[in-house]
KEKE-3310 file (N, C-alpha, C; in steps of 0.2 Angstrom, whole numbers, plus 5000, padded with zeros to 4 digits):
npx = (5547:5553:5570:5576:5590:5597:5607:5618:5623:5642:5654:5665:5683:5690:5680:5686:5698:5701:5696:5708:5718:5712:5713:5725:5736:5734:5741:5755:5769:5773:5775:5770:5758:5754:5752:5746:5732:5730:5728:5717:5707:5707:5704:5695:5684:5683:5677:5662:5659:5657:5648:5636:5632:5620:5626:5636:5644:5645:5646:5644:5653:5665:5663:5664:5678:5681:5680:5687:5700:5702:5704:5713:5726:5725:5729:5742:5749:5749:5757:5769:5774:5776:5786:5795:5795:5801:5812:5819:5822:5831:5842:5849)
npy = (5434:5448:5453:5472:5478:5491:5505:5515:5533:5537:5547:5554:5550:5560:5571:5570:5573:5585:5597:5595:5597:5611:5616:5614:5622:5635:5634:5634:5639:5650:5644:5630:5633:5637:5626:5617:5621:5624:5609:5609:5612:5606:5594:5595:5600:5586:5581:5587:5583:5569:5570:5568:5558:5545:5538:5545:5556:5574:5585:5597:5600:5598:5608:5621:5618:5622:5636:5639:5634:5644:5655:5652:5652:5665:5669:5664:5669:5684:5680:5677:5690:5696:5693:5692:5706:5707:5701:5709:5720:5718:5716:5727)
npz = (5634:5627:5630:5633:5629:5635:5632:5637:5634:5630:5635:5624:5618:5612:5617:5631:5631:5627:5635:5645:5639:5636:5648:5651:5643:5650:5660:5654:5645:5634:5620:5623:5629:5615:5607:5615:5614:5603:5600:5609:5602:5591:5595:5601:5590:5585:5596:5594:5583:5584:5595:5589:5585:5593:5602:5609:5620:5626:5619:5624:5632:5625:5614:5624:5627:5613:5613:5625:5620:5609:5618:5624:5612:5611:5623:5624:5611:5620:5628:5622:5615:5628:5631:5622:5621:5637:5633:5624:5631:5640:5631:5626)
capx = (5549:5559:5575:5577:5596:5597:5614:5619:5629:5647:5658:5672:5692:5691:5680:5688:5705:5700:5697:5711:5721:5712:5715:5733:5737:5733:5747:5760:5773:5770:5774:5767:5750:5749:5751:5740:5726:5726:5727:5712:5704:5705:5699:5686:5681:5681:5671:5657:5656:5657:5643:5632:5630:5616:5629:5640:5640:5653:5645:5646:5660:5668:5661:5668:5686:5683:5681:5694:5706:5704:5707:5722:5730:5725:5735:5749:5754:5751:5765:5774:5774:5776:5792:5799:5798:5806:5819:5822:5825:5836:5847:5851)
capy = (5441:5453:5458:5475:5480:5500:5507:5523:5537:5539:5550:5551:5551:5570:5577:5569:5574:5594:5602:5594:5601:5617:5620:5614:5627:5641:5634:5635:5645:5652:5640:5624:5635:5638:5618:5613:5627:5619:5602:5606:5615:5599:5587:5599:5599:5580:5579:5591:5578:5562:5571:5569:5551:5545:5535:5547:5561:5576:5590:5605:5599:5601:5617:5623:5616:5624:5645:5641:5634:5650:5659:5650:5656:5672:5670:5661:5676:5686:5678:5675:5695:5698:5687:5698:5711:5709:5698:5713:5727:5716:5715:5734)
capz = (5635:5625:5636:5630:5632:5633:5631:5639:5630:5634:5632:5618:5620:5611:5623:5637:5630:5623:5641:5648:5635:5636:5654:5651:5640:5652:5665:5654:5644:5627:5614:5623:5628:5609:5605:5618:5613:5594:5601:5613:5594:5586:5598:5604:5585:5585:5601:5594:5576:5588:5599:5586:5587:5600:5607:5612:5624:5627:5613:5628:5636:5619:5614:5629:5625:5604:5617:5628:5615:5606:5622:5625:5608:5612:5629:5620:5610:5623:5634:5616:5616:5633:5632:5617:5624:5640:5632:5618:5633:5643:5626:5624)
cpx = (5555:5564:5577:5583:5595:5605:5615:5626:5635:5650:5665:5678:5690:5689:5681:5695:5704:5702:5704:5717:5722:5716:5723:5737:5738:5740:5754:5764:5768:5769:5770:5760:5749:5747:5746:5732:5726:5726:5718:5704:5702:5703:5693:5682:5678:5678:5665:5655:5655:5649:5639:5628:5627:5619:5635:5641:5648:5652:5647:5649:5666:5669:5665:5675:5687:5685:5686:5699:5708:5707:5713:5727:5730:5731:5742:5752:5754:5758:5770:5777:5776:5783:5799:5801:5804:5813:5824:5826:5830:5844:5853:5856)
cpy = (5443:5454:5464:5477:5491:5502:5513:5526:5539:5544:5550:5554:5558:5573:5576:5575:5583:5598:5602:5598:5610:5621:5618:5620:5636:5642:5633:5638:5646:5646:5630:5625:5635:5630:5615:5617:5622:5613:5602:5608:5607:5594:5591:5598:5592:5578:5583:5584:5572:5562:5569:5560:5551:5542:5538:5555:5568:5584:5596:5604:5601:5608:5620:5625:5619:5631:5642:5641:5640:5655:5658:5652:5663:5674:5667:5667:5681:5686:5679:5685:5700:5698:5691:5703:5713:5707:5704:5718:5723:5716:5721:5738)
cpz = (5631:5629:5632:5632:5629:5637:5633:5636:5635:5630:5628:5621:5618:5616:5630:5635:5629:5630:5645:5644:5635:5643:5656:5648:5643:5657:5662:5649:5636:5621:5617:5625:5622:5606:5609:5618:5607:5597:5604:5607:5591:5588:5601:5595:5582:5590:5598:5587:5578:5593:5595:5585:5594:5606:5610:5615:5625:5620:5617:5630:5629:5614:5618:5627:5618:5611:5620:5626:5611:5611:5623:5619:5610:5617:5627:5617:5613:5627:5630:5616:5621:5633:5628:5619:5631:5639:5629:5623:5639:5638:5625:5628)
residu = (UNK:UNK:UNK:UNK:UNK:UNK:UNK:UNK:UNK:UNK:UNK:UNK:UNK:UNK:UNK:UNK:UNK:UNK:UNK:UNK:UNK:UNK:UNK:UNK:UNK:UNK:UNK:UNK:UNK:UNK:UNK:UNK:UNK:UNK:UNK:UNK:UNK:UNK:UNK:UNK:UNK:UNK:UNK:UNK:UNK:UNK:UNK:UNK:UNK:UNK:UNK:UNK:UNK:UNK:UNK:UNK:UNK:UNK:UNK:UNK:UNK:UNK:UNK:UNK:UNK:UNK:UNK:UNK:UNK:UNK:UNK:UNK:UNK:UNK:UNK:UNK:UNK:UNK:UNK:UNK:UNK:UNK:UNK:UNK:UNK:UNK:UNK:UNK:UNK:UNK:UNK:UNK)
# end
């Protein structure tokens, strides 16, 4: 008899690391939510090109982390904005 060995798909370091990133981003100030927003961009984009292999799992979890990561610039300049501003009228 054959022993057929069957291998189960794991998940990759990027899409582990992406959301982690992304949902880090949201807890913290402006310029280390925007670095953890593009970190969670680029490893969300290398978990969606990883996904594609049979042997590896993590394509929606990474997707996810590509939207959120954009949301989290979004909210990074926001803060970055928010920040200017009240720094600018405390100035005057």
């Amino acid at each position: 008899m054959d022993a057929q060995e069957t291998k189960t798909a794991k998940f990759s370091i990027p899409s582990i690391i992406a959301p982690i990133a992304a949902v880090a981003s949201f807890a913290t100030g402006a310029f280390w939510g925007l670095l953890l927003a593009v970190t969670a961009i680029v490893f969300g984009l290398l978990g969606v090109i990883l996904s594609f292999s049979s042997r590896k799992r993590g394509g929606v979890l990474s997707t996810l982390s590509l939207l959120a990561g954009f949301v989290g610039i979004i909210a990074g300049v926001i803060k970055a904005i928010m920040w200017v501003v009240s720094s600018g009228s405390t100035v005057g």
